[in-house]
DSSP file (Angstrom, degrees, kcal/mol; ACC not computed):
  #  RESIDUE AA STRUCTURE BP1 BP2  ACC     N-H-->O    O-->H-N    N-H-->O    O-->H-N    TCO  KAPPA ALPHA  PHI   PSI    X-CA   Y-CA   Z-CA
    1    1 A X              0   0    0      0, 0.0     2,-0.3     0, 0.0     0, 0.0   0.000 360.0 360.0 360.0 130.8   -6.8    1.4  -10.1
    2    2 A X        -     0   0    0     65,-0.0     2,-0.2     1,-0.0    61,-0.1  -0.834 360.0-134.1-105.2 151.0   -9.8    2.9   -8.4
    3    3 A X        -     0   0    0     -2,-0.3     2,-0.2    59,-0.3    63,-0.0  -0.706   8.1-145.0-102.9 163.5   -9.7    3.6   -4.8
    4    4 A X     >  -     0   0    0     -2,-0.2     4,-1.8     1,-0.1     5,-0.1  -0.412  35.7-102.1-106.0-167.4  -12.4    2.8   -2.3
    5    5 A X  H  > S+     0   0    0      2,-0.2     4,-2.9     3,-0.2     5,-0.1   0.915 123.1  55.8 -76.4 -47.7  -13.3    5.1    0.9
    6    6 A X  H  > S+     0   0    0      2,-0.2     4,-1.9     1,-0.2     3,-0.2   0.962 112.1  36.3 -11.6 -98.3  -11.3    2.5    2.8
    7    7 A X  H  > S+     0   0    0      1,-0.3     4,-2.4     2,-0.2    -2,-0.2   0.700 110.1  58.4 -30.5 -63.5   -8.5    2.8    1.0
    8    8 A X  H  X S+     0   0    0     -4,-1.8     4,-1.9     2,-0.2    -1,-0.3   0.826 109.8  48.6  14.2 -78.4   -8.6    6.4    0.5
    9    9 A X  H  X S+     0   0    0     -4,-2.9     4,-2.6    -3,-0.2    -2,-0.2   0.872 108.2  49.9 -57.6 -38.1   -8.6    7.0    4.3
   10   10 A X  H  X S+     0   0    0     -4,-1.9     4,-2.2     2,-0.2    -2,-0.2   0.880 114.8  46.7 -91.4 -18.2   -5.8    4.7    5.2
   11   11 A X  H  < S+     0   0    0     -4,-2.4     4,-0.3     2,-0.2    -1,-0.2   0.781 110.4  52.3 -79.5 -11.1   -3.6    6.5    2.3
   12   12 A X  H >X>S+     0   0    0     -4,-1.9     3,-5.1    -5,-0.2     4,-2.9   0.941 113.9  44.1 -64.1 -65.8   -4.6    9.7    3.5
   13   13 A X  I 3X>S+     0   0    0     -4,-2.6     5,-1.8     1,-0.3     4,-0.6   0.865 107.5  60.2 -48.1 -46.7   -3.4    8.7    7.2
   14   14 A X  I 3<5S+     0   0    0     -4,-2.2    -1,-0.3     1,-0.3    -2,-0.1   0.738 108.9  35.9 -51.8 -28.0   -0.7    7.3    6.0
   15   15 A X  I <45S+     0   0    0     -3,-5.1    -1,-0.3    -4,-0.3    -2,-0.3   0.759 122.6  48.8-107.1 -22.5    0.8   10.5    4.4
   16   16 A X  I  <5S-     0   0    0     -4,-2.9    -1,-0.3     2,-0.1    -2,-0.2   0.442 112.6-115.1 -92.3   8.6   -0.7   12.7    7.3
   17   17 A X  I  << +     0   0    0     -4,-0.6     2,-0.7    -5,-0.5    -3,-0.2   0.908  56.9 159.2  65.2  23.5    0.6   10.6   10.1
   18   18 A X      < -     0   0    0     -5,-1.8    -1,-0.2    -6,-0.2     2,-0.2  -0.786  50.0-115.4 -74.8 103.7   -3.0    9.5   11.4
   19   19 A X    >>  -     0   0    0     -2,-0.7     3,-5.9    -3,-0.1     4,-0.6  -0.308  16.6-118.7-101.1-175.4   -2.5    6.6   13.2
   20   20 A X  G >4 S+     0   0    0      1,-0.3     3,-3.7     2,-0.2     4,-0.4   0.563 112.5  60.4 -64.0 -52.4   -4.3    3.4   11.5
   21   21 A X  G 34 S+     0   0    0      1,-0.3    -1,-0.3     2,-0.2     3,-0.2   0.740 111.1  46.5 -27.3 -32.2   -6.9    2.9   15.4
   22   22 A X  G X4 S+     0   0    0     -3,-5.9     3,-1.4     1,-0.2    -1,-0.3   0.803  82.0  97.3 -93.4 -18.8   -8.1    6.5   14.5
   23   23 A X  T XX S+     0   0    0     -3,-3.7     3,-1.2    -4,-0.6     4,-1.1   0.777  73.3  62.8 -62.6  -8.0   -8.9    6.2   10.9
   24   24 A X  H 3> S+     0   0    0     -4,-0.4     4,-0.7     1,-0.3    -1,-0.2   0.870  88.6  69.3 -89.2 -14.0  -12.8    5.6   11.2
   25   25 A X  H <4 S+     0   0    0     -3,-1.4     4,-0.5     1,-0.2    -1,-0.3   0.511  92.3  61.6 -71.7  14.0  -13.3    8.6   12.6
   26   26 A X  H X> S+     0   0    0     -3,-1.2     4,-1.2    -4,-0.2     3,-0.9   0.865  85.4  66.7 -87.3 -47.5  -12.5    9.7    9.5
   27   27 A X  H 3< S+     0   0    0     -4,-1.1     4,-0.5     1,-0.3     3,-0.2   0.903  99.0  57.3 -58.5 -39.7  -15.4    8.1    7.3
   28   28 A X  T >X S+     0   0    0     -4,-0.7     4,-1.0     1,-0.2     3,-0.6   0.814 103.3  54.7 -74.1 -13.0  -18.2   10.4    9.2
   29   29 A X  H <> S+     0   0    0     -3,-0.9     4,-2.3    -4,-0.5    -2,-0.2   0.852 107.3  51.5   9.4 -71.1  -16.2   13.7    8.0
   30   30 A X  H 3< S+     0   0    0     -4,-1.2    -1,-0.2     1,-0.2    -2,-0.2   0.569 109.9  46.0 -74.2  -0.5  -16.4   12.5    4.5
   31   31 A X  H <4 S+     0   0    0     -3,-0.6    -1,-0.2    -4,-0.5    -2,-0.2   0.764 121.9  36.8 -99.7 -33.6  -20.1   11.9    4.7
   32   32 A X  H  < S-     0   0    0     -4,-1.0    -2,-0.2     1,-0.1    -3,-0.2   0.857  99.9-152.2 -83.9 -13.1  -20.7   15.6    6.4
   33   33 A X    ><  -     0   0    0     -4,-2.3     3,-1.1     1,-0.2     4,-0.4  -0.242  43.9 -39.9  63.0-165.9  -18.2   17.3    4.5
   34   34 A X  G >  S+     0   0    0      1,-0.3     3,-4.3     2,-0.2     2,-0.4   0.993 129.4  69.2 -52.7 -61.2  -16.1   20.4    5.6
   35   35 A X  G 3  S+     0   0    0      1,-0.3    -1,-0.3    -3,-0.1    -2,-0.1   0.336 106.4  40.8 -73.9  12.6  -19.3   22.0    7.1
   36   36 A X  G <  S+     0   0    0     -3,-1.1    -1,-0.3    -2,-0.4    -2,-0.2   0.153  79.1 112.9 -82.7  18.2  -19.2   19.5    9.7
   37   37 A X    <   -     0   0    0     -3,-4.3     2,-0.2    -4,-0.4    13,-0.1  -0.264  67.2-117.1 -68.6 151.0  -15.9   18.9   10.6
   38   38 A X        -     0   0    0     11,-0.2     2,-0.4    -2,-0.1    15,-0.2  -0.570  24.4-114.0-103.9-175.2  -15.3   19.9   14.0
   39   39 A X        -     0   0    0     -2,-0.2     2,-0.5     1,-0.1    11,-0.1  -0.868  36.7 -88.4-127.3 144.9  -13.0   22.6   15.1
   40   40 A X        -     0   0    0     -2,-0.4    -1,-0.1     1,-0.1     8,-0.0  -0.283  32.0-159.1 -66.1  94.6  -10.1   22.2   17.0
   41   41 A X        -     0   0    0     -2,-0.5    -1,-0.1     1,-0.1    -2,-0.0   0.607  19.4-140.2 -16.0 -51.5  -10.3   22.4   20.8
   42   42 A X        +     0   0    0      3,-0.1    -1,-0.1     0, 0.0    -2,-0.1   0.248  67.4 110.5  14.9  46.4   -7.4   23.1   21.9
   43   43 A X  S    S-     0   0    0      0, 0.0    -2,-0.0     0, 0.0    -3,-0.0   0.052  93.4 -95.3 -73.2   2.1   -7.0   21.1   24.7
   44   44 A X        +     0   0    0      1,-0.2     2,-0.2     3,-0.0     4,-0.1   0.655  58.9 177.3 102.8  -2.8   -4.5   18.8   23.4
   45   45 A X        -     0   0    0      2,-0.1     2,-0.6     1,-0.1    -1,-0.2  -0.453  33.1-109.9-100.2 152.8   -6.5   15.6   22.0
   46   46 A X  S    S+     0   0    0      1,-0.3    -1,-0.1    -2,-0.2     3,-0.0  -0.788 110.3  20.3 -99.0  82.6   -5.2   13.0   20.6
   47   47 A X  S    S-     0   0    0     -2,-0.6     5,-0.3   -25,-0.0    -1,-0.3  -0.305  90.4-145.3-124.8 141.4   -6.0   13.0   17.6
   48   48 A X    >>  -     0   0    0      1,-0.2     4,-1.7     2,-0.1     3,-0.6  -0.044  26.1-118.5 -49.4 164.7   -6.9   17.0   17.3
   49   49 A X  H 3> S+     0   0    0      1,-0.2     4,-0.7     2,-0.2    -1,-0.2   0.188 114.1  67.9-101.8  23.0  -10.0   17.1   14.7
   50   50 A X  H 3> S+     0   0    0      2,-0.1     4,-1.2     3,-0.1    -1,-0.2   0.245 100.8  46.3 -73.5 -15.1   -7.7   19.2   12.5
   51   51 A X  H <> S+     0   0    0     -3,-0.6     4,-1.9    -4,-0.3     5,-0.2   0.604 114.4  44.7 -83.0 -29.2   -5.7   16.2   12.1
   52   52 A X  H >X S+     0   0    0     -4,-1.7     3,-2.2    -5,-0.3     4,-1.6   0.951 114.4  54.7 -69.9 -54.6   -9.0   14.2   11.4
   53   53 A X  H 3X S+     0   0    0     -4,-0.7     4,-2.3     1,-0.3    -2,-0.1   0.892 114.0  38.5 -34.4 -67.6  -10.3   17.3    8.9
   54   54 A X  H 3X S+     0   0    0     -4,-1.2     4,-2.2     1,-0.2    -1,-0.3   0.783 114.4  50.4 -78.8  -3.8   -7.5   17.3    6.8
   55   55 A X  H <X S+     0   0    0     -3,-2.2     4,-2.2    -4,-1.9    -1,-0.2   0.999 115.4  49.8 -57.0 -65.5   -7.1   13.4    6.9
   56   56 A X  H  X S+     0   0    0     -4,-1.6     4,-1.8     2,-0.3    -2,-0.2   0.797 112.2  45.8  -7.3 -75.7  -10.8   13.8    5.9
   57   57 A X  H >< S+     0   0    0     -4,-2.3     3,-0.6     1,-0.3     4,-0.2   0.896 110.9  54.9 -38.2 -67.3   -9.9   16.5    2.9
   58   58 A X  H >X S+     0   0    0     -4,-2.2     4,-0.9     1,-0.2     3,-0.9   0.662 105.1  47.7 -54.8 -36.6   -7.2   14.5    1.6
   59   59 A X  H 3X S+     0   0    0     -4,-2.2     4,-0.7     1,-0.3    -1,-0.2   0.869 105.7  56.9 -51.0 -44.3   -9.1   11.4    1.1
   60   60 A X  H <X S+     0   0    0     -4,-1.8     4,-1.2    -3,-0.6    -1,-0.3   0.552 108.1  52.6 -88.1 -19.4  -11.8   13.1   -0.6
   61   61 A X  H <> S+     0   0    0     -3,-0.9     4,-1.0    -4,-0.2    -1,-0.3   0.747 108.5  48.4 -85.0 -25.1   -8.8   14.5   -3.2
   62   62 A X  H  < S+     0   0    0     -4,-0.9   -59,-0.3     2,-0.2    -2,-0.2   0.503 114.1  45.9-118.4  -5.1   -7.6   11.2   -3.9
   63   63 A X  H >X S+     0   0    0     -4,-0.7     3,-4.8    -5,-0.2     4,-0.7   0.804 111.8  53.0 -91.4 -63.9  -11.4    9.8   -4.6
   64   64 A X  H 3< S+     0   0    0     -4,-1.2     3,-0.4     1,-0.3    -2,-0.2   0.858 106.4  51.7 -44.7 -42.6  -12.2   12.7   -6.7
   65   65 A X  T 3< S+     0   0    0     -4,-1.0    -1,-0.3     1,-0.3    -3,-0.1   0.440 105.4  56.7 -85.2  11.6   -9.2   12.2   -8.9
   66   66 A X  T <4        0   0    0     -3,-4.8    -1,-0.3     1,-0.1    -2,-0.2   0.836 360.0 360.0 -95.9 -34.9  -10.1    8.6   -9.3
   67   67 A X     <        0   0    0     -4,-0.7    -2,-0.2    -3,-0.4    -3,-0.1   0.407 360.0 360.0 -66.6 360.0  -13.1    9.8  -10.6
């Protein structure tokens, strides 16, 4: 079973605890890679962009290992 970018994102979220209203922020992360993630405020938002990065990361592990 192959997964799609879709897919991908919402079992990454799932296992990080992104919830499912935030996952599309996800899909430009995968596009810019790490060297555009942004970097963690730390003001408190919800959801911090170290939660989107590693959502991001993880996705991108569980499409490479489909390929």
């Amino acid at each position: 079973m192959s997964l799609d970018v879709d897919a991908a994102i919402a079992k990454a979220g799932d296992e990080l605890g992104l919830p499912s209203y935030y996952r599309d922020c996800v899909k430009p992360l995968l596009r810019s890679g790490p060297v555009g993630y942004p970097r963690c405020c730390g003001g408190g938002c919800e959801p911090c962009a170290e939660t989107l990065a590693a959502v991001a990361d993880r996705a991108r592990e569980l499409l490479d290992a489909e390929r």
